[in-house]
N, C-alpha and C positions, 0 to 999 in steps of 0.2 A: 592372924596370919602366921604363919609357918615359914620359917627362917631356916634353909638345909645348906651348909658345906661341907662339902668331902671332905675336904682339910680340914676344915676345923673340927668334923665329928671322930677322924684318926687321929688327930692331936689329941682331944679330950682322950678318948680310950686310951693315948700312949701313955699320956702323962699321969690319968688316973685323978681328973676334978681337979685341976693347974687353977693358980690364981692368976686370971689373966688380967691385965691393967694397959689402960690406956698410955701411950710413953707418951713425954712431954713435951714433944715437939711436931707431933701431930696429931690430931683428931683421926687419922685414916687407919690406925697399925693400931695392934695392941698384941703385947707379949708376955709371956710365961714368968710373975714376979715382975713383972716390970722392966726384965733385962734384954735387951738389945744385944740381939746374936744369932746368927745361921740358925734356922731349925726352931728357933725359939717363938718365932714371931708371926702373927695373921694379918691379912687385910681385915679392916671393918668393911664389908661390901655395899651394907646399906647407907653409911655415910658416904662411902663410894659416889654412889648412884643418884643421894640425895643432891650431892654438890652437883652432878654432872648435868639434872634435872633443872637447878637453878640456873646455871651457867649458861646453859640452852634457849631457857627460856628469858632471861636476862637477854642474852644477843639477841636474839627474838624480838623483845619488845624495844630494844635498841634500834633495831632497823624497819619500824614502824609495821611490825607485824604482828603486835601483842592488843 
């Protein structure tokens, strides 16, 4: 599967191969060294997407639809 963002494919060429790291206080973000700051920072979209996926279907089968 093929994974494309705008953003994060102009970050990489800005930054020039940025070590990106997961920050500590979420699963969703991950920034440049690890630091926390304007400019510095991505969503993770597929964790994004995967919670939003559970969440759904979670309520779903909550309300005897699953």
């Amino acid at each position: 599967m093929i994974k494309k963002s705008l953003l994060g494919e102009d970050l990489r060429k800005t930054v020039g191969g940025a070590n990106w790291k997961t920050v500590s206080f979420t699963d969703n973000m991950e920034c440049i060294n690890g630091v926390v700051k304007v400019g510095n920072c991505r969503v993770k979209w597929d964790v994004v997407a995967n919670q939003t996926v559970n969440n759904v279907t979670n309520a779903l089968i909550g309300a005897g639809r699953g």
